[in-house]
MMTF fields as JSON, N, C-alpha, C and O atoms, coordinates in Angstrom:
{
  "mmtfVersion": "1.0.0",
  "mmtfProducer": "UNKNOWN",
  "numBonds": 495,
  "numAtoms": 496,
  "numGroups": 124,
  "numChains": 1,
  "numModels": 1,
  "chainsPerModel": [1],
  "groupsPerChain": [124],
  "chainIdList": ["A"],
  "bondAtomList": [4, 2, 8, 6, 12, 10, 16, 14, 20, 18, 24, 22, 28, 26, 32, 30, 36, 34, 40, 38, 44, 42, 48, 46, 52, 50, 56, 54, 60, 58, 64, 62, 68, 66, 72, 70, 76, 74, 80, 78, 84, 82, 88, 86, 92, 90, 96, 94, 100, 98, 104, 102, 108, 106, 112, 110, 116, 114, 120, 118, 124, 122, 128, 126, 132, 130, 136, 134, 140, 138, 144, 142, 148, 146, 152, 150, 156, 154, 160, 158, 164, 162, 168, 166, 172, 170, 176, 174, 180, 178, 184, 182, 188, 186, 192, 190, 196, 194, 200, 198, 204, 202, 208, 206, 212, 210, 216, 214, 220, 218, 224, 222, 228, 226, 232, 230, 236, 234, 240, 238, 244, 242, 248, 246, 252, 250, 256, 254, 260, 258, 264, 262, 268, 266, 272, 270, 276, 274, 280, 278, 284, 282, 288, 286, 292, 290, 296, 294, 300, 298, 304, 302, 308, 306, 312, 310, 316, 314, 320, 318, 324, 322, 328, 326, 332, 330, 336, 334, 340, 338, 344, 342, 348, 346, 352, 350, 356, 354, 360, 358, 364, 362, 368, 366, 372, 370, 376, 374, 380, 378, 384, 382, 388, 386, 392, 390, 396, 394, 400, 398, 404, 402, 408, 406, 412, 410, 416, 414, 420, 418, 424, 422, 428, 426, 432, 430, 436, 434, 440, 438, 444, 442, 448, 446, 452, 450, 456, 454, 460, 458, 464, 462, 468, 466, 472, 470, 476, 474, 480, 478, 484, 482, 488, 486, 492, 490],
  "bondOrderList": [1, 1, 1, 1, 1, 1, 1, 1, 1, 1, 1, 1, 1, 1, 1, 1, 1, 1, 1, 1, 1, 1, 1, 1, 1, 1, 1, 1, 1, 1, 1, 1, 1, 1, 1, 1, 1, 1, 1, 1, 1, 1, 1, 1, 1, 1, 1, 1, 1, 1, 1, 1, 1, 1, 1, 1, 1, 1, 1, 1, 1, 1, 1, 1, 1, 1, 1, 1, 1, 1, 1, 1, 1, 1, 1, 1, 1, 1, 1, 1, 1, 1, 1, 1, 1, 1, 1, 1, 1, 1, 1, 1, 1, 1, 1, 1, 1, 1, 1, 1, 1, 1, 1, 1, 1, 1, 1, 1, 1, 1, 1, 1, 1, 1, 1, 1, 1, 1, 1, 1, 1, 1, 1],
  "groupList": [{"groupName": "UNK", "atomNameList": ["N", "CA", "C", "O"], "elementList": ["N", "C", "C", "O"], "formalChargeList": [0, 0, 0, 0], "bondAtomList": [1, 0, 2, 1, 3, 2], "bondOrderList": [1, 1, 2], "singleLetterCode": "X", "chemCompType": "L-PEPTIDE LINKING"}],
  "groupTypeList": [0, 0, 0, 0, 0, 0, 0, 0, 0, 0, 0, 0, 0, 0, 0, 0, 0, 0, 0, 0, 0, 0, 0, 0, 0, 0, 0, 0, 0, 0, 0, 0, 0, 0, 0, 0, 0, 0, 0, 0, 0, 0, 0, 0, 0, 0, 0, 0, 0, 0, 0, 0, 0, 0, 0, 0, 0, 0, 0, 0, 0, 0, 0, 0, 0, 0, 0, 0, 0, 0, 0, 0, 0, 0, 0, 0, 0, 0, 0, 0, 0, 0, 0, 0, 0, 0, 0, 0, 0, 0, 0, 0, 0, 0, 0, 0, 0, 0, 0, 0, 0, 0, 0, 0, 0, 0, 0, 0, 0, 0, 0, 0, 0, 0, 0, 0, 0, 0, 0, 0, 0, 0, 0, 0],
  "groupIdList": [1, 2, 3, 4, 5, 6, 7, 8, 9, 10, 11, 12, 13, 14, 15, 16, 17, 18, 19, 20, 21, 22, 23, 24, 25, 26, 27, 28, 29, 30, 31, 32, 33, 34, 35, 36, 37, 38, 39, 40, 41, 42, 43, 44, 45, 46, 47, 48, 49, 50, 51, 52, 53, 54, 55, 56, 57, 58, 59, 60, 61, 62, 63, 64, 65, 66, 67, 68, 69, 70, 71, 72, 73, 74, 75, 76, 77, 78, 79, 80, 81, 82, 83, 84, 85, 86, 87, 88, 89, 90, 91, 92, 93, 94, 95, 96, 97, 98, 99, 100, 101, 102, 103, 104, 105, 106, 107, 108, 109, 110, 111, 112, 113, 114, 115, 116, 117, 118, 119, 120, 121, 122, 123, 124],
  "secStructList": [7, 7, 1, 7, 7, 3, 3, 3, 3, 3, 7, 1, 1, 7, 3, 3, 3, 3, 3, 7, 7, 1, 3, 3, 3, 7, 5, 7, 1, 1, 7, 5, 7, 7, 7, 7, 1, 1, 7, 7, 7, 3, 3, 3, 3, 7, 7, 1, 1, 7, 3, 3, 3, 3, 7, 1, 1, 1, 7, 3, 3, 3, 3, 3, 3, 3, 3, 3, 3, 3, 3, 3, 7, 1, 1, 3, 3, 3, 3, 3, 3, 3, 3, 3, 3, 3, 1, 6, 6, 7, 7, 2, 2, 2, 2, 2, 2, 2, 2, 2, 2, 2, 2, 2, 2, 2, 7, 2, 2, 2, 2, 2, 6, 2, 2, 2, 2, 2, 2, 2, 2, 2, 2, 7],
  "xCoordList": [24.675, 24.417, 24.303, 25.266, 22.96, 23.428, 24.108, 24.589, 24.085, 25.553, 24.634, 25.365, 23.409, 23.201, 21.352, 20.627, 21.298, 20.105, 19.235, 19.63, 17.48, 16.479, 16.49, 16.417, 16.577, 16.325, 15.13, 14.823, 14.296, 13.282, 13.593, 13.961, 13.257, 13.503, 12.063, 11.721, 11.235, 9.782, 9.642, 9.629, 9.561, 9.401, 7.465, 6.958, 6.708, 5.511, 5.001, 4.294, 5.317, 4.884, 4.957, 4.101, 5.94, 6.673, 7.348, 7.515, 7.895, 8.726, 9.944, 9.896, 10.764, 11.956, 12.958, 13.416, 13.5, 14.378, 14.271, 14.148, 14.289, 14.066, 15.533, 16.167, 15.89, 16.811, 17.481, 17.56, 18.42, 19.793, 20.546, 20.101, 21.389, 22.609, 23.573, 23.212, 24.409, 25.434, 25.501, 25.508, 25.571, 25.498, 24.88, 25.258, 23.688, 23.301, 24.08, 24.57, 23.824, 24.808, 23.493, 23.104, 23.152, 21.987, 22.574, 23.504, 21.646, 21.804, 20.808, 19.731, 20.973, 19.511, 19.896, 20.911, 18.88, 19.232, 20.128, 20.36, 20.618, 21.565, 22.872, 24.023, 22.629, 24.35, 24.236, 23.122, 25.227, 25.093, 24.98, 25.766, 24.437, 24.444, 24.497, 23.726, 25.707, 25.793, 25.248, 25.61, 24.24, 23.817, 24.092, 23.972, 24.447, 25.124, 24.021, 22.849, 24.244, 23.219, 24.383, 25.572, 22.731, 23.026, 22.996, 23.004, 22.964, 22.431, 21.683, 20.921, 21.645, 20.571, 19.786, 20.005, 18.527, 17.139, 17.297, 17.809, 16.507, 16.728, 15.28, 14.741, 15.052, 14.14, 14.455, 14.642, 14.492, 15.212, 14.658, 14.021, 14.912, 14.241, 15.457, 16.646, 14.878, 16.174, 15.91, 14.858, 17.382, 17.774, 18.122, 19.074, 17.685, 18.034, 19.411, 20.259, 19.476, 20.81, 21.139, 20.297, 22.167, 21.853, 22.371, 23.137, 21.858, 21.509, 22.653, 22.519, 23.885, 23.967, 23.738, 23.426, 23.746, 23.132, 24.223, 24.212, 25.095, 26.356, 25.426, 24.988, 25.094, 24.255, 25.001, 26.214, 24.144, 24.796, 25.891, 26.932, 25.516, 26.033, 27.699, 28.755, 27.367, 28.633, 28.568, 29.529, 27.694, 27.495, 26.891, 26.579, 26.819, 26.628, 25.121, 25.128, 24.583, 23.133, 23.063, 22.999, 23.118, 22.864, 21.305, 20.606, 20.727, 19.554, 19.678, 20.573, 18.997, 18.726, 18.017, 17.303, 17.501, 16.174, 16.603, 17.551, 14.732, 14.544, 13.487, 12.266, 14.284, 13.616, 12.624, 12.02, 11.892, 11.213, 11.895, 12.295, 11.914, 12.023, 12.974, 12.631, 13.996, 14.821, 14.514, 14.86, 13.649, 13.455, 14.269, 13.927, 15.178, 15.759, 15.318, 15.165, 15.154, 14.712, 15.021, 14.695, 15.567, 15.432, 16.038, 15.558, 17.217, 18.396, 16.778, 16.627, 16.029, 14.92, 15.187, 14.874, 15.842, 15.629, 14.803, 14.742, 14.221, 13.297, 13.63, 13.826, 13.676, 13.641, 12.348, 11.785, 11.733, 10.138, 10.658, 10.848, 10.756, 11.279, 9.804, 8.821, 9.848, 8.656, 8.964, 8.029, 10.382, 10.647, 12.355, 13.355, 12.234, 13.209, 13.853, 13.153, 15.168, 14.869, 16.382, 17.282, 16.695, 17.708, 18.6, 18.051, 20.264, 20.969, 20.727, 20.678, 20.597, 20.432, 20.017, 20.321, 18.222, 17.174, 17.267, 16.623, 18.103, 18.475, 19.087, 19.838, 18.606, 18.412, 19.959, 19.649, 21.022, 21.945, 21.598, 21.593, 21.338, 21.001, 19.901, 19.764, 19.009, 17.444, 17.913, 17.639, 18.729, 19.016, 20.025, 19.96, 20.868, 21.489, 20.799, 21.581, 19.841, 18.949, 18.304, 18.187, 17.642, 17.049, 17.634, 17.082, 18.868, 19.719, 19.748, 19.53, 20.121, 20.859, 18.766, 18.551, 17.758, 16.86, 16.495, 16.079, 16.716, 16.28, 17.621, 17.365, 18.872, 19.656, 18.833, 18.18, 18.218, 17.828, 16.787, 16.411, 16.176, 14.663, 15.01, 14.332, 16.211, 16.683, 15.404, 14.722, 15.329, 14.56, 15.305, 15.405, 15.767, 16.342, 16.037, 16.797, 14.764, 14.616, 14.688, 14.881, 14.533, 14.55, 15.81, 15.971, 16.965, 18.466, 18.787, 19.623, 18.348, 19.101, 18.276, 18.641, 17.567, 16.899, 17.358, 17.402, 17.633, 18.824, 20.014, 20.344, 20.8, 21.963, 22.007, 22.453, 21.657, 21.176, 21.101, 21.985, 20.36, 20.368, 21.794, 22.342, 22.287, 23.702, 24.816, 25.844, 24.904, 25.776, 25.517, 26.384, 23.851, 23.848, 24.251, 24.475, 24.301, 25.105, 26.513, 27.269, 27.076, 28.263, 28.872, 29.814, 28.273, 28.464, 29.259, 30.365, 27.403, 27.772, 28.776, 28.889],
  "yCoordList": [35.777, 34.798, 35.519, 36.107, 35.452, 36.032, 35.467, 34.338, 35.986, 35.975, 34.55, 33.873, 34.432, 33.853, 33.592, 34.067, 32.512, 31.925, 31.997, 32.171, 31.858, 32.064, 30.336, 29.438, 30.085, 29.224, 28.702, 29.525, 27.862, 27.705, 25.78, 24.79, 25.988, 24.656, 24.225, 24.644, 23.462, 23.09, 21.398, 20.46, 21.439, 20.521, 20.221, 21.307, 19.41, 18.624, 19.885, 20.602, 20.178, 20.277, 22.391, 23.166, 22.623, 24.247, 24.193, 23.26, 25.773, 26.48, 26.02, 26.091, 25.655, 25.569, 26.372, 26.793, 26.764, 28.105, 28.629, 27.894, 29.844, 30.554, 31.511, 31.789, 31.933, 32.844, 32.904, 31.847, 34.151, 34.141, 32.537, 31.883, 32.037, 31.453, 31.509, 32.235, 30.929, 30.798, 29.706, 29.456, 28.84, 27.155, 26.181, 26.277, 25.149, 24.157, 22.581, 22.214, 21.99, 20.179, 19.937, 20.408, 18.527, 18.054, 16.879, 16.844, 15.314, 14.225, 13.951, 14.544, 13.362, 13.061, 11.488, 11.127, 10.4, 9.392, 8.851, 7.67, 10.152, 10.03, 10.279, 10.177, 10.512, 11.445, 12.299, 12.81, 12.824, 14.108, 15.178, 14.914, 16.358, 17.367, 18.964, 19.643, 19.135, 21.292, 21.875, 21.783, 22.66, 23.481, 25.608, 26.433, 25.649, 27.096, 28.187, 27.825, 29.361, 29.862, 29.647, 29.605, 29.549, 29.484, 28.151, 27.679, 27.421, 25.55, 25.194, 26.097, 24.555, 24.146, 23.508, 22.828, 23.862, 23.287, 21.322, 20.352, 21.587, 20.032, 20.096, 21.024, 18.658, 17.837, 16.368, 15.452, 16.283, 15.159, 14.748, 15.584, 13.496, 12.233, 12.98, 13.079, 13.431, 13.841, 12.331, 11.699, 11.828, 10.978, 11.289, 12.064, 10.954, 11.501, 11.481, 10.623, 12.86, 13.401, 14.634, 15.367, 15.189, 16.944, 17.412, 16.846, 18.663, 19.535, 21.039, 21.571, 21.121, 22.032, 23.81, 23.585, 24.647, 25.981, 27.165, 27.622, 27.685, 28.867, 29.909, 30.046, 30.655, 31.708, 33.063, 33.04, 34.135, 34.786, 35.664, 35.968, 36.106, 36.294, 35.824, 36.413, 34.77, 34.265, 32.683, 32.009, 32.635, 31.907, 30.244, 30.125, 29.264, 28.33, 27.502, 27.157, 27.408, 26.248, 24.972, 24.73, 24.213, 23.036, 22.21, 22.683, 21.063, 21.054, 19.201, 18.757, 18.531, 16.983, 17.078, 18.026, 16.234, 16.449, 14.392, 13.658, 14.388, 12.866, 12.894, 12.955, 12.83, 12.606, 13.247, 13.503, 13.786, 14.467, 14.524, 13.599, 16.042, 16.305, 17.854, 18.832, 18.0, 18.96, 19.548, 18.978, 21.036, 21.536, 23.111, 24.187, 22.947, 24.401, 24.681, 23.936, 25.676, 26.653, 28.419, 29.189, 28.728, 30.535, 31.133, 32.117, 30.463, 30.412, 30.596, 31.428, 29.603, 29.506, 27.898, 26.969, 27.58, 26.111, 25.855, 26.436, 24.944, 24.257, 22.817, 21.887, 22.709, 21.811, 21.413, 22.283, 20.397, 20.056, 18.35, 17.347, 18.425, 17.417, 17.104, 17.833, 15.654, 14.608, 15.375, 16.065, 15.467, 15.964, 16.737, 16.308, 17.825, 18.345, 19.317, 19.563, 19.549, 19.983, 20.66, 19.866, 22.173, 22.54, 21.611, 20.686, 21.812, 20.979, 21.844, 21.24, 23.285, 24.002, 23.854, 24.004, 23.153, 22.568, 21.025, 20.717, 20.387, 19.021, 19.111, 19.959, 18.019, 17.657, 16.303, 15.119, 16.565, 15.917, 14.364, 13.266, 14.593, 13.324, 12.835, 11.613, 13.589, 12.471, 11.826, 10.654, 12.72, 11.86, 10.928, 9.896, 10.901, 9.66, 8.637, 7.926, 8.541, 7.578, 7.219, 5.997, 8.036, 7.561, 6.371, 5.447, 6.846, 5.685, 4.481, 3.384, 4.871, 3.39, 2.259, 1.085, 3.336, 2.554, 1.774, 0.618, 2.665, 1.916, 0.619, -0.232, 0.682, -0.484, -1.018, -1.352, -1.513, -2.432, -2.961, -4.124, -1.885, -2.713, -3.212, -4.067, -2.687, -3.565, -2.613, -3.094, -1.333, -0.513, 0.421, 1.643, -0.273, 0.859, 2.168, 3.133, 2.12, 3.485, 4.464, 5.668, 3.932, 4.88, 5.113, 5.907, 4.348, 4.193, 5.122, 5.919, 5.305, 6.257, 8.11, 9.285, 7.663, 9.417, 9.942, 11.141, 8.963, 9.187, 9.863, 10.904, 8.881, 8.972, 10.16, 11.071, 10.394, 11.803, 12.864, 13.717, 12.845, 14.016, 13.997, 15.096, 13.162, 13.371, 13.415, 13.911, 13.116, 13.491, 15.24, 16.104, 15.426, 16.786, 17.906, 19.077, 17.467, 18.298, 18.121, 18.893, 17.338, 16.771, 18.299, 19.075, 18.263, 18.902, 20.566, 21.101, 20.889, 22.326, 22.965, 24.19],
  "zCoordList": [26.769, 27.823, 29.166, 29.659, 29.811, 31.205, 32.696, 32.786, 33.306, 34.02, 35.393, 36.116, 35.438, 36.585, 35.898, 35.024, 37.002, 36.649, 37.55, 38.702, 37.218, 38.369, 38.906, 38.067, 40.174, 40.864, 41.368, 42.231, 41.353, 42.318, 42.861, 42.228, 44.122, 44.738, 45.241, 46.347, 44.559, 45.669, 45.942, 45.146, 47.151, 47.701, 47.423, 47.14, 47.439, 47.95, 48.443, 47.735, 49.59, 50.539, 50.53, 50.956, 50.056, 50.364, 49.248, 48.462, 49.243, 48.548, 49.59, 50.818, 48.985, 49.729, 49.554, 50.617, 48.562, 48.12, 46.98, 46.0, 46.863, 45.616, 45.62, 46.638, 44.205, 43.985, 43.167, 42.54, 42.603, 41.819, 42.008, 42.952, 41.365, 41.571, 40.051, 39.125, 39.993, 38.998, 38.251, 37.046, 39.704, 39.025, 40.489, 41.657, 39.83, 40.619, 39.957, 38.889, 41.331, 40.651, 42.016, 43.084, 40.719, 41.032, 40.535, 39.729, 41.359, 40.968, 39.687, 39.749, 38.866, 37.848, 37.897, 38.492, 37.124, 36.987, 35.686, 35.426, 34.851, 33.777, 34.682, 34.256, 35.574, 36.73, 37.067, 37.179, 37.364, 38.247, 37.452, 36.542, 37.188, 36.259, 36.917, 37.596, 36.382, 36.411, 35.689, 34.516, 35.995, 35.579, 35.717, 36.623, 34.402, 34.796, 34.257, 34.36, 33.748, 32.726, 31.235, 30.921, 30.594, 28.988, 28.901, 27.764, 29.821, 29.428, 28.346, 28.002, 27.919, 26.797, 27.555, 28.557, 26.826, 27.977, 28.364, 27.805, 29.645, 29.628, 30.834, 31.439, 30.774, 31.616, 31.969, 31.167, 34.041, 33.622, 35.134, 35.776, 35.649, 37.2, 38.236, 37.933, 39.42, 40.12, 40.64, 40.542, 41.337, 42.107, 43.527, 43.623, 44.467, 45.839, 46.012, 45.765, 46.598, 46.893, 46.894, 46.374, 47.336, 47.719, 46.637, 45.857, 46.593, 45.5, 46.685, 47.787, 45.267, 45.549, 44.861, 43.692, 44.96, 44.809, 45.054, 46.197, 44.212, 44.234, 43.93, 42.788, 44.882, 45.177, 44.096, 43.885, 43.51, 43.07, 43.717, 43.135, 45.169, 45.85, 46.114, 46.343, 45.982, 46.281, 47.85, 48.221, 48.159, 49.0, 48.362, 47.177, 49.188, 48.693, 49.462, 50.643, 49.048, 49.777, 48.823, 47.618, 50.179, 50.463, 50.641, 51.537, 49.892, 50.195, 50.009, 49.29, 50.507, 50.474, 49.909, 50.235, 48.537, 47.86, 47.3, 47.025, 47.475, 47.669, 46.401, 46.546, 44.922, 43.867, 43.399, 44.441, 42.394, 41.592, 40.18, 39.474, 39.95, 38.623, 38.31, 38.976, 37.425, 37.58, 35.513, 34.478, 35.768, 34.45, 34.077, 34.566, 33.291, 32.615, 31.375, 30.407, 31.489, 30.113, 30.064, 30.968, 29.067, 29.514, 30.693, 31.256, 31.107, 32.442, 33.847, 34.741, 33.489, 34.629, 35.205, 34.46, 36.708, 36.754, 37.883, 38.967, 37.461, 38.846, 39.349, 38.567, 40.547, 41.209, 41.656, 42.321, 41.495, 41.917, 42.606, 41.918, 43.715, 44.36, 45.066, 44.928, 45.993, 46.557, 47.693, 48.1, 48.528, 49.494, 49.49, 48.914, 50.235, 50.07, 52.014, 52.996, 51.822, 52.862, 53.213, 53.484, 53.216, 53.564, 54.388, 54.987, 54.497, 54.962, 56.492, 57.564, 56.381, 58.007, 58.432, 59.616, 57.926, 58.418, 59.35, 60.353, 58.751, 59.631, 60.841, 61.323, 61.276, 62.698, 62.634, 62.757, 62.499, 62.529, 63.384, 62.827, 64.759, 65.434, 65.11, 65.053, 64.865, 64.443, 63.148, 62.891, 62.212, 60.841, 61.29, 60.621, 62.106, 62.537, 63.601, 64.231, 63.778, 64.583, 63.656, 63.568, 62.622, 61.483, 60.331, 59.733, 60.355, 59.853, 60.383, 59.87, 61.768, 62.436, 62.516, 62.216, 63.029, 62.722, 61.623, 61.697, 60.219, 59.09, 58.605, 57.753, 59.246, 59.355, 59.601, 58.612, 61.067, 61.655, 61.272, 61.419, 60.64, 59.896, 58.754, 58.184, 58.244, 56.542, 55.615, 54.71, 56.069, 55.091, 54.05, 54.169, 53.103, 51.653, 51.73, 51.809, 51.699, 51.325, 52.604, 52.432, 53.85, 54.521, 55.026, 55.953, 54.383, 54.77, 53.941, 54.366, 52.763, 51.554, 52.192, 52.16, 52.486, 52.192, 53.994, 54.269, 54.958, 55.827, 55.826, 56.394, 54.873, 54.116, 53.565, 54.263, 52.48, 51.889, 52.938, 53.019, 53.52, 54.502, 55.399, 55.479, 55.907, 56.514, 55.415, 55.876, 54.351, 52.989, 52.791, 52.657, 52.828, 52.855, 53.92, 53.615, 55.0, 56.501, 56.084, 56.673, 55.251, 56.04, 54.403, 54.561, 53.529, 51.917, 52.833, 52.899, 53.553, 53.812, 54.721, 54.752]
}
């Protein structure tokens, strides 16, 4: 079994992170799922929510990811998310204006992928 797994994180839009890690915890719509190396393959709906990443290193990344698709095989995992977006990358106050706006409009979805992103600042 080897000791660490290849990572790839893509957003739509970008590569969002690539690399070693040990273990990712990702939301799916079965629950939340760890992934270490030596997993047995899987394919599965991510659910918005941050994705975390134990670097081989030893360090940890943080990422908001707003649904796609999470595939392991051959200690190779991918993240292929709609949108994704480091937690370093956020803008703490725009994602909290973003919230309090989509309160006010009574918009779900733009309350959760808000949410998500300040769940993901708040992780790292």
């Amino acid at each position: 079994m080897a000791a660490e797994l290849h990572v790839e994180l893509v957003a739509a839009d970008r590569s969002v992170w690539s690399g070693e890690a040990t273990l990712v915890v990702a939301r799916t719509t079965s629950g939340d799922i760890g992934v270490m190396p030596g997993h047995q393959p899987l394919l599965g709906v991510l659910e918005s929510g941050p994705v975390t990443i134990r670097t081989s290193g030893g360090g940890t990344v943080i990422a908001a990811v707003h649904g796609g698709f999470i595939s392991f095989a051959d200690d190779k995992l991918s993240l292929l998310a709609e949108i994704a977006e480091l937690a370093d990358e956020i803008d703490v106050e725009r994602a909290q204006r973003a919230l309090e706006l989509a309160k006010s409009d009574a918009d779900a979805a733009a309350q959760r992928r808000a949410d998500v992103r300040l769940r993901a600042v708040a992780v790292r």
